[in-house]
C-alpha positions, 0 to 999 in steps of 0.5 A: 509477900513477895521475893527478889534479888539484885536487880529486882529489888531496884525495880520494886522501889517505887511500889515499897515507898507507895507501901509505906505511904499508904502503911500497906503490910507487906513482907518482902524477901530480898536475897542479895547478890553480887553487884552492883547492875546485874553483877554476878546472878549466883553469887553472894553480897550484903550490898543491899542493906541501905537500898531497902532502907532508903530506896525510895523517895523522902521519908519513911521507915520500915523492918528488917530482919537478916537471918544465918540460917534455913531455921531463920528463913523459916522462923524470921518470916514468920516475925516479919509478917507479925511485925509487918501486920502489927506496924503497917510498914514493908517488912524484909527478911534481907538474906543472902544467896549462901543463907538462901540456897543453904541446906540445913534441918529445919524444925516446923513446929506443931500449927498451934505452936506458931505465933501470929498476929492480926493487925489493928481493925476498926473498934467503930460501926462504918458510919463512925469510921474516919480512916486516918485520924490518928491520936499521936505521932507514932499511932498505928492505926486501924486498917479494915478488910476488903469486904467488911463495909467501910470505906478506906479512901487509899491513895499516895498523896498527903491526905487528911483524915478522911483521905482527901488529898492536901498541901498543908504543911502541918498535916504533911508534918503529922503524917511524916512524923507517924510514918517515922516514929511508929518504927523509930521510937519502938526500936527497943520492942522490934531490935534484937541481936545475938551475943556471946563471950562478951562478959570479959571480951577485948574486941567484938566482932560484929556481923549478920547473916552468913558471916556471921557463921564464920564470925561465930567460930573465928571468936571459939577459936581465937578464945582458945588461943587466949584472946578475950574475943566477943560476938555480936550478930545483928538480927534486926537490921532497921530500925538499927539497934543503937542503944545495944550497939552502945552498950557493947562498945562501953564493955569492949576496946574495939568492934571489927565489923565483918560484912560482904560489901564495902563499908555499910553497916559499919557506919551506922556502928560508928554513929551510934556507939558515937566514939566509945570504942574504936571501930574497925572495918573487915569488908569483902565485896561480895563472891565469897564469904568471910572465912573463919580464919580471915576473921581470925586473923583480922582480929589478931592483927587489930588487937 
């Protein structure tokens, strides 16, 4: 685990795609800030939201979970250690300065309460084991310990199954493909968001991390003056949750998207509600987070 902010998590780039390439379970913290270049180091953002999934070079896929609260920190660290074990992919808990220097009750469960999971381990003797055979394109495979008597060849080639560097388009396919689909085609166990007063809601405000704290309290208040507001807060933030994003967009006329930057994650809400209902973009660049009242506002103005 490791933990970053702004320009930090530019120079980790390199080392997260050598991750992904050798499916290195790593849980990474990157705590946005004002930018973009160095910015304003003590205040808050959303502008990282494509960098760490795209950051580094040709294709691949990782996790990320956006968390509004101490008890998030706290509890979402612990599933992104869980998901980064049981997928071998980097995982981010993908914060923001409000959220991280927050002050709130945090509930630590009892020890016997908290759940882990261990990652895949080799089923066969050293002898008998062939590091990166894999049985389909989304097989997630087995990763013995330092210590435990087999040789795991590591490297950020293509390789074979044994390990050895190849040129070979067909095994560079496969490996591509694996490195794609173990997360892509499990969005549906990994994806989660939060709703609320969708079953008669007009309009849906969608957002993650701090203002969606604003957004929560915008919809209350807007109810109580008879608009027929809804509330969507994006927990999983990759693998995108397009199927759950669609469904709300069939139930609602728009989506306002509030998010502290210039337009990211409303793109990938126009993708995939794909024209089912309108989408409207509420940015702020960062320094100060969305108020209540100026999402109140917005959606009143929208409607």
């Amino acid at each position: 685990m490791t933990a970053t902010s702004g320009n930090g998590i530019c120079l980790m780039q390199e080392n997260i795609g050598y991750a992904a390439m050798t499916e290195t379970p790593c849980v990474i913290v990157d705590v946005q800030r004002a930018g973009p270049g160095t910015g304003i180091a003590t205040k808050p953002m959303q502008g990282d939201f494509y960098q760490i999934r795209y950051g580094s070079n040709a294709d691949y896929a990782i996790i990320a979970l956006a968390p509004n609260s101490p008890q998030e920190m706290f509890g979402l660290t612990i599933e992104a250690f869980n998901l980064s074990e049981t997928f071998r992919v980097p995982t981010f808990i993908l914060a923001d300065e409000i959220t991280a220097l927050m002050r709130e009750k945090v509930v630590i469960p009892a020890a016997d309460e908290i759940k882990t999971l261990e990652r895949k381990r080799p089923e066969v003797p050293p002898e008998k084991f062939v590091p990166f055979r894999a049985n389909s394109d989304m097989d997630i495979l087995p990763m013995p310990a330092f210590g435990d008597g087999y040789a795991y060849p590591l490297s950020g080639f293509t390789r074979t199954e044994t390990g050895s560097p190849t040129v070979r388009a067909d095994i560079h396919q496969n490996l591509v493909s694996r490195l794609w689909n173990k997360v892509e085609k499990n969005v549906d166990s990994i994806a989660r968001i939060e709703t609320a007063f969708l079953d008669d809601a007009d309009i849906a405000v969608l957002s993650y991390g701090t203002p969606a704290r604003s957004a929560y309290r915008a919809v209350l208040n807007a109810r109580k003056k008879g608009l027929r507001a809804g509330y969507v807060r994006l927990i999983t933030l990759w693998p995108f949750p397009d199927r759950l994003v669609r469904e709300i967009a069939e139930d609602v006329k728009t989506i306002l998207v509030a998010e502290m930057n210039m337009g990211k994650v409303v793109r990938e809400v126009r993708r995939a509600v794909e024209g089912t209902a309108r989408v409207v973009l509420h940015s702020k660049p960062g320094v100060e987070a969305h108020t209540p009242s100026e999402i109140e506002q917005k959606m009143a103005s929208v409607v």
